[in-house]
Structures are given as structure tokens and as C-alpha cells.
Steps between C-alpha positions, in 0.01 A plus 500: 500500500274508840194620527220524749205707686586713800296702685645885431407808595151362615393246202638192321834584217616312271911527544737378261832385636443732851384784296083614509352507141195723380370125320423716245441276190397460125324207432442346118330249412717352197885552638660448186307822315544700818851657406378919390339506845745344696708773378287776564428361845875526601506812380299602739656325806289207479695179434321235648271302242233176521380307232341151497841298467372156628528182510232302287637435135696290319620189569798290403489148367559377847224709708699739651487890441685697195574769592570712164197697464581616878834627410370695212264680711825556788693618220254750307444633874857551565625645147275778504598583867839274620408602859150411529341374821261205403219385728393224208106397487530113557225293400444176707217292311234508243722327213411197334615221656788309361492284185363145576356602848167640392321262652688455849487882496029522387455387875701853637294773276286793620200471380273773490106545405408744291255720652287543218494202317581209753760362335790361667836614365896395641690795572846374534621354872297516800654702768388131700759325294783307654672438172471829383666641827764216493577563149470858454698524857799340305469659208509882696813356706657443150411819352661710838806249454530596118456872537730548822748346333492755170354790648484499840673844536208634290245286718297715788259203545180287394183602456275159435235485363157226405183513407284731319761768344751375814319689749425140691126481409294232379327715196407858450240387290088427524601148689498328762805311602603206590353170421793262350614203709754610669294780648230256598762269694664834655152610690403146622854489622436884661156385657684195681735754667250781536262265681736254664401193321154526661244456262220559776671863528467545114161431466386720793699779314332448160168413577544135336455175662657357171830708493781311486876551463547254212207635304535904592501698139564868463165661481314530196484863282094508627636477878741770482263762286248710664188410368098558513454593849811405621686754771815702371672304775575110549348427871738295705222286601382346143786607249817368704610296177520820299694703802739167544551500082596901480756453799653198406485684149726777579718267748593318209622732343686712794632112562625497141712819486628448833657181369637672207662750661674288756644312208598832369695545835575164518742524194613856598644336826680219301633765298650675813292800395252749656255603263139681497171245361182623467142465333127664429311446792240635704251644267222682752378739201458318190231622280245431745220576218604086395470269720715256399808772532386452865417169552739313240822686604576227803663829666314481828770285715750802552601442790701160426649767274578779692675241747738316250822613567611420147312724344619852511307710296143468378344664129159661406333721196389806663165474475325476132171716635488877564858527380432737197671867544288743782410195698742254741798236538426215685709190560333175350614344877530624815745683543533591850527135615767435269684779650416401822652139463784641346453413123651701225147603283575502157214685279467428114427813352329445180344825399406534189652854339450724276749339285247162504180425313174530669338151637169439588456453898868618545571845662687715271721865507398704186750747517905536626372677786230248675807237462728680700222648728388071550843355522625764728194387690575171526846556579391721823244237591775174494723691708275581751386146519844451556589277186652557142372392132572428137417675228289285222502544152183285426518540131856341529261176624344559166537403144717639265343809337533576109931502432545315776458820767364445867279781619812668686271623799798717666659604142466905580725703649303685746410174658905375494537844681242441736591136575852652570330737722261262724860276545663803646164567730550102647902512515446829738241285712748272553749740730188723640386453781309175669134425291284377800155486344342812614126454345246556784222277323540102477259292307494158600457198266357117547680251273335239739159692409528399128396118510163634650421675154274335240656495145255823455711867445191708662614477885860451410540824280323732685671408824817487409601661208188774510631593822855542363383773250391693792778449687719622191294850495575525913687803511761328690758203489397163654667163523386143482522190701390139575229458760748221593821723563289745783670345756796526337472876413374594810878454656652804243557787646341700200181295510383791764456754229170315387208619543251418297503086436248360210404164443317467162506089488505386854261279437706178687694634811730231674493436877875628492370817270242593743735480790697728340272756364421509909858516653623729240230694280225609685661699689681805501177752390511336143231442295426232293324458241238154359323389243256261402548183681811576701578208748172304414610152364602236808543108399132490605372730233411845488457676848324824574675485897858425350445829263476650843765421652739626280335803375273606799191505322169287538374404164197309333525310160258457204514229264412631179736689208459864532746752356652641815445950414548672861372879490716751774503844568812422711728712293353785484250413192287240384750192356397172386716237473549122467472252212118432287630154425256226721737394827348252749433497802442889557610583838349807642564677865297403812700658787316755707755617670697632149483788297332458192653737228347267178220333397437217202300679241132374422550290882623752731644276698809635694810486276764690633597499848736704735567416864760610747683193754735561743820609302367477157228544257347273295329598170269237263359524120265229430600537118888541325643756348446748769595831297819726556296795610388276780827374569635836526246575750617189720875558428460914578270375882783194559804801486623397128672779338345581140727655247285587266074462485463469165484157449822396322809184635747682736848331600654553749884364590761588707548857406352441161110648411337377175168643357406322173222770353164361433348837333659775333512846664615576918523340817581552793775325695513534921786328680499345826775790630648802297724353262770646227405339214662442179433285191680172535626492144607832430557605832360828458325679806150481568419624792679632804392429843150433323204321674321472165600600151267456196566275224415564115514146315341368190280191514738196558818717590691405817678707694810411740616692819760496750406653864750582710288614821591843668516518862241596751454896442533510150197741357295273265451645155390366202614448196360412099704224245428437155417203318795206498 
């Protein structure tokens, strides 16, 4: 068998001996008990299947691998379905080490510190660790050797895991990671190259006339936390040691499954074989309410992973917050850039159903109907961010319940039907037409921002995710993309449909990002759209004049923790918005020559700002979370077409419209051009030659459409469709 990623029909495939695949797949967590959904899953068209397969386990007397308990797992896998496609969940470290090398092997742990207590724990290998990489390496190149030779027919490639839960973090836990030995000797190593052997240069950058390369330790838990009267932000000038720790943090770890992956290849290309490897990786929307999901990930080096050649498709959660039925889908990474660099996205879709028991903190479906209405949802939104997913039974990664039942998540009927259903919808996408993004709104994202964050949610939260709840309520599709890849993006044809550009994070622009966002984004009558800090932080420290020059706008700073509330009569009635949690510095408007549409309540300083340049507008909130009535007011000036103004996630792909409900009762839908529209699962008519058509849907219901747009002199009309 051959596999691979080509780009069809506008966005990255997987194919299957020269044949493009949906990558529709079931994933469970214990392979061997996985046999009544396997079943059911083929049934419905969908035979591909992951399950963590890998290679950690038992050993024989000599050291090397057995294999049986790998084989069992193949064959459970392949007697319920004999023509299953397996993409096997390989797991690359985190055993103990072998038997009589405990101590050779106390020197390579992660060790972490708990973030409550202090104490200092191991966590299994660092990602620093050379004998963990050489060993593990060997061990993966033994594994591929093993399973090619059994089941390579069955074999569409490796996804690799390590780390916390395999997604290639240090922890998802309250701690702060990593202080074992090899760690230690893996940043004094990274300072000698950072600062070319010149100690002189090193203690400029931290402030420290005693730094030294020998003696350089990762910075204490106090150093990394925001505390009393501490900023929300490390300044370049006095916490370089922190900054230098996060990046060399995440580096590791981009370094690590870069290496893993070539060994992957590596053993592919001995084989004579062409297969697909891939990992989790570039986590952008974490649950930003914990820090340490932020922080602690080591996912901030993406672009040594967008670059590797040997890695052709990258996996994410969608995201765990605001994904409950009525509100949005939102990839866990960003998307667009992994479309853009021609990655297969792969999304793990673990929502919990109606068939599952209620957890607390976990979004969950109470009824048949929010299921389909949130998986349909999903579906809609990984196609239009041009990738595929997995479907996870997470009480399959469970225990046993009483008689030795797993939860069965997808055991209904109505759900088999409608995973038969949302196949059929991505099979047609696959011979229809070419699926250029067509959004008109990009929002931009810093992963180079996120080593200027104290370990403190407040800042974090509300500019980030905060600002992706609005986003979700839009009235209109929009994609995402790396601050780093505007260059990059600016050379697509498509990229000319955007017109409204938001940066909620910018906090760190690169020399290279500015000279982009010049050449290729302000311009064009776009508007874009900052907040907070955007462009502020230089390797001197935070500058007022370098906020400026990227967003337009002069700017004054106080040093105190306020809670940043702006009050604006902007869209049409009095909003306030912004987070009550303390951020420091405030930065507040001081520009003259702008429009000032907002004002910080109890200082009335100037807080939201509006000025035209030459070929573009520029529009900046001094707090996050600007809300989606505003943004609908900047999208509707900037020429964005609005669907709907109701406040609920609208996708939009190829010739594909998705409305997932947020409220019970009717909407109205308005097209960009009179459309004949008809419901992309049934097929039955909605509307012909319609302009707008009205929408009845329940709370959490999503409805599907095909437009086929009518030529120029068709009469509008408009049309009305019941719930889906």
C-alpha cells in the first residue's frame, strides 16, 4: 500500500494507492474491545480505524521488543472488519526504562514542579534526552519493520505520539516543566548557540553580570508566575531568562518530534515504502482559563514543524471551550496555516453524546438531536478548514463498566445513520468543485507572542480565547493563520477576498511580520482590526512608538493592574466589553488625529480608536474580547458579507453553507447572490433563485445547504426551511 497528502481540489487529501480518501475514521482507545463498533462503522462506509497500537511494552529476555500484545490488537482490528484501514496511535516514550538501567536512565527524566505544593516530581523522559531519542528512535524503526511486514496492506501510516496523553506536551497539569538534568544541560547548550559563545552578549540580555553558560538553570516557578505587582507581560529588558526558557521550551519539543518523525520516514524509505506520519501539534487554543495548558504545552516552535517535510499531517481536539450544542467548532490549532503549508489537519472529535455520562467541566449533548446537530457541526467546520478527523469514543479510554461493557458512545442507530450520512456529504466534496477558502475575515495569531505571557490566565484568556467566542457568534465564516505565514498568504490568489483582518495577540510582531503586514495587508481598503498591546514588545522592552508603527496609533501606558472595561456606543447602543480580571500595563489612546469610538470606564481615557490611511483602515480596542455586535459593525463597514445577524457560527465552503442554531425559533439567512438552495443531506429544495430564505432550527440544530448560484437576472425570492 502507498499513501500520501496531495493537494486536491484546493486543500490537502489523504490518497490511498492514487485514490483521494474522506480520512474519515473511528478511533478507540482499547483496540482489542473495539470489534461491535468497528462493525457498525463499516456499515456505514467508514473503514478506516486508530487506536493506540504502540510501541512501549514488553520486553524479551534479551531487550528487544515482543511483539504479541501488538498482534492481538492488529488482529481484533482486522476480524471485526478484514479490510480495515489502520492509521495506529504509536507511542514513542514515557515507559520505564529497561531492567538494570534505572540509574543510567534517573539523569534523562522530566521533572516537573508541582504548582501548588513545590514538589519536584519525574515525569518519564525529557524531550532534552539523547538516550531517549536514540533508543526510542530504534525501537519505532522496529515497530514500522514488524508491522509492515504483517500488515502492511492494512497500514495507512503513523501517527506518534509523547508526552502528556501523546499530544507532545510536557504536562497538562498545575506544573511547571522541566527541571531534570538533561533539561538543564539542553538550555546551557541552547544559550551557547543562541548567544554565540559570548558570555558578554548573555549577560547584557539578562540583566546579570554573573550569567554564565556553565551555571545557566531554567528559571525558577516564582520567575515565571505573575506575581504582586508584577506586569501580565515579561519585559524584554529585565525578564530575558524567562522569554529564552519558554522558547527553548517549545523548541525542544518541536526538535523532538521532528526527530521522531524522520525516523518514522527513515524506516519507511528502507522499507521501499511511501507512507503518511503525523502527530498533535500546534495547540493555539488550549483552555486558555489554565495557564499551564498554555505555557507547559512546548507548542510554540511551529514553524520547524510546518517546514519538516516528513511530517505530513498534523492532529488537534477541537477546542474543549464553547463547544457545547448552540455555540461553535473551533480547531485546537491553526488551521489555516496548516492548510497553507500543505498539511493534512486531522481533528479528534471527542464529543461527548447523549449515549455518555455527564462529566464535570466537559461539554455534553443531552439528547439524540444536539449530537447530530454538534457533530454535523464539526464535520462542516473540518472541511472548511480543509482537513478531516476521527471520531473518539472516550469512554472506550475508560474502565470497564459493571459486566465488562464500555459506554458504547455511537451504539444508536440514528447516529450509525447519520455517521453514514456526513461520509456521503465528504465523499461528494471530493469530486465538487475546487474549495479555495472563501471566508472574507482572517484572524491572525502570534505563536512568537506567547513567551511574552506571565504564567497568569487573565491577559491570556481574554485575548485569545474571549475573543474566539465572539468570533464564533460572527454571523459569518472566518479562517485562521500564523502572523508568521502573512507573507506567505499574501501570494494566494484567494487571499483578496479578505477584508476584515484581526489580530487579538499581536503582542510580538517580527521585523519580517511587519514587512509583510505593509507589502501585503494594509492595503487594498481592508480593515484591520487590534487589541491590547498589538506590536508593542521589541528586544528592548515594551515600546509605545513600535505599537505605532504597526497599528497606526499613538498610545500612552500606565503601570498599575486595572481591569481593562471599554464603554462604546459604536454599534448602535451602549456595549461594554473587555475582561474585570487586573492586566498590567493598561494602555489607553493618545492620538489626536483618531477617532475615538470608546472610552475605559471610571478613566475615560480613549479606548477604542478608528482611523483611515491611505488604502486601509485601522481599528484599536485597548481591552480583549471586543464583542460580535462590534465586530459585525467592522465586518458590515470593511464589505464582509453577513449571513445571518443573530449571533450564531456560520460556515461557509465551496458551495456548502452551515448554520449551527444558537436559539430556538427563526432566522434569517441572506446570500451573497440569489442562490437555489437545497438541503445538503436530503437534497430537498429550499429556495429557488432566493437572496434570503428563513431558517426554523431548534437550539443546537445544524443545518446543511448546497447553493448552486443562478445567473445574473434571476428575480431574488425568498424562501423558509425547517429545522435539520
Amino acid at each position: 500500500m502507498e499513501t500520501e497528502v496531495r493537494i486536491h481540489r484546493g486543500w490537502a487529501t489523504l490518497f490511498v494507492d492514487g485514490r483521494a480518501r474522506t480520512g474519515l475514521t473511528l478511533f478507540f482507545g482499547r483496540a482489542r474491545d473495539a470489534g461491535q463498533d468497528i462493525r457498525r462503522f463499516a456499515a456505514a462506509g467508514i473503514d478506516m480505524f486508530s487506536g493506540c497500537m504502540g510501541v512501549g511494552g514488553a520486553r524479551r529476555g534479551d531487550g528487544s521488543l515482543d511483539f504479541a500484545a501488538i498482534d492481538e490488537l492488529f488482529a481484533a482490528v482486522l476480524a471485526a472488519n478484514p479490510d480495515a484501514l489502520i492509521l495506529p496511535r504509536v507511542g514513542v516514550g514515557w515507559w520505564h526504562p529497561p531492567p538494570g538501567r534505572e540509574a543510567e536512565h534517573a539523569a534523562e527524566a522530566q521533572v516537573d514542579i508541582d504548582a501548588v505544593t513545590g514538589e519536584r516530581h519525574p515525569a518519564g523522559y525529557s524531550f532534552s534526552s539523547a538516550v531517549w531519542r536514540r533508543d526510542a528512535a530504534a525501537d519505532l524503526r522496529a515497530y514500522i519493520r514488524h508491522c509492515e511486514s504483517r500488515y502492511g496492506e492494512h497500514v495507512v501510516g503513523y501517527h506518534i505520539g509523547a508526552g502528556a496523553a501523546g499530544e507532545w506536551a510536557y504536562s497538562w497539569q498545575p506544573k511547571f516543566s522541566d527541571y531534570g538534568q538533561a533539561q538543564q544541560a539542553a538550555f546551557r547548550d541552547w544559550l551557547r548557540e543562541r548567544y554565540g559563545g559570548d558570555v558578554a552578549a548573555l549577560r547584557a540580555a539578562w540583566n546579570d553580570s554573573g550569567a554564565a553558560f556553565g551555571t545557566a538553570v531554567v528559571p525558577p516557578p516564582r520567575r515565571r508566575l505573575r506575581g504582586p505587582g508584577e506586569t501580565s507581560l515579561l519585559d524584554p529588558a529585565r525578564d530575558r531568562d524567562v522569554i529564552d526558557c519558554l522558547t527553548f521550551h517549545s523548541q525542544t519539543v518541536a526538535s523532538a518530534l521532528v526527530h521522531f518523525c524522520g525516523a518514522a520516514k527513515a524506516a519507511l524509505r528502507e522499507l521501499g515504502l511511501t507512507k503518511v506520519v503525523g502527530a498533535f501539534y500546534g495547540y493555539h487554543f488550549k483552555n486558555l482559563n489554565k495557564p499551564a495548558n498554555f505555557h507547559n504545552a512546548g507548542h510554540f516552535a511551529q514553524q520547524a514543524v510546518l517546514d519538516c517535510d516528513d511530517i505530513d499531517f498534523l492532529c488537534a481536539p477541537y477546542c474543549y471551550q464553547a463547544r457545547e450544542h448552540g455555540d461553535m467548532y473551533l480547531a485546537q490549532l491553526i488551521a489555516g496555516s496548516v492548510r497553507l503549508r500543505g498539511k493534512l489537519y486531522f481533528c479528534e472529535d471527542d464529543t461527548f453524546t447523549f449515549r455518555s455520562r455527564r462529566e464535570p467541566g466537559r461539554s455534553w449533548c443531552p439528547d439524540r438531536a444536539a449530537t447530530v446537530g454538534v457533530l454535523r457541526r464539526n464535520l462542516a467546520g473540518v472541511l472548511r478548514d480543509g482537513g478531516t478527523l476521527w471520531w473518539m469514543d472516550c469512554g472506550g479510554n475508560g474502565p470497564l463498566r459493571p459486566g465488562g461493557q464500555v459506554d458504547g458512545w455511537y451504539h444508536d442507530d440514528a447516529l450509525m445513520d447519520n455517521f453514514a450520512a456526513m461520509r456521503r456529504l465528504a465523499a461528494e466534496r471530493l469530486t465538487r468543485g475546487d474549495h479555495a477558502p472563501s471566508a472574507q475575515v482572517a484572524v491572525v495569531l502570534s505563536e512568537t507572542s506567547a513567551v511574552y505571557h506571565r504564567h497568569d490566565a487573565a491577559l491570556m484568556d481574554a485575548l485569545i480565547m474571549r475573543q474566539m467566542y465572539e468570533l464564533g457568534q460572527l454571523g459569518a465564516p472566518f479562517d485562521t493563520f500564523r502572523a508568521g505565514d502573512l507573507w506567505l498568504l499574501a501570494g494566494r490568489p484567494w487571499a483578496a477576498n479578505y477584508r476584515l483582518l484581526i489580530f487579538p495577540d499581536a503582542l510580538h510582531l517580527s521585523d519580517a511580520e511587519r514587512a509583510a503586514l505593509r507589502a501585503g495587508w494594509q492595503t487594498g481598503g481592508r480593515t484591520i482590526l487590534w487589541t491590547y498591546g498589538a506590536g508593542i514588545i521589541t528586544d528592548e522592552g515594551l515600546r509605545p512608538e513600535a505599537m505605532a508603527d504597526v497599528t497606526g496609533f499613538r498610545v500612552a501606558l500606565r503601570w498599575r493592574d486595572e481591569p481593562l472595561i471599554v464603554s462604546t456606543f459604536a454599534a448602535g447602543a451602549r456595549l461594554l466589553y473587555g475582561t474585570e480580571r487586573p492586566i498590567s500595563p493598561v494602555i489607553y489612546g493618545a492620538d489626536e488625529e483618531a477617532e475615538t469610538a470608546g472610552w475605559l470606564v471610571n478613566e475615560a481615557d480613549p479606548a477604542l480608536l478608528l482611523r483611515q490611511f491611505d488604502g486601509w483602515r485601522s481599528v484599536w480596542s485597548a481591552a480583549p474580547a471586543v464583542p460580535a455586535a462590534l465586530l459585525r459593525q467592522f465586518a458590515r463597514a470593511a464589505g464582509v458579507h453577513l449571513y445571518v445577524e443573530t449571533g450564531e457560527q456560520v460556515i461557509a465552503d465551496g458551495d456548502l453553507l452551515t448554520l449551527h442554531a444558537g436559539f430556538t425559533g427563526r432566522r434569517v439567512v441572506r446570500l451573497p447572490a440569489p442562490c437555489d438552495v437545497t438541503d445538503a443531506y436530503t437534497g430537498a429544495q429550499v429556495a429557488a433563485g432566493a437572496s434570503e430564505f428563513a431558517a426554523d432550527l431548534d437550539r443546537g440544530a445544524t443545518a446543511t445547504w448546497r447553493l448552486r448560484r443562478r445567473g445574473r437576472g434571476s428575480k431574488p425570492r425568498s424562501g423558509t426551511v425547517a429545522g435539520a
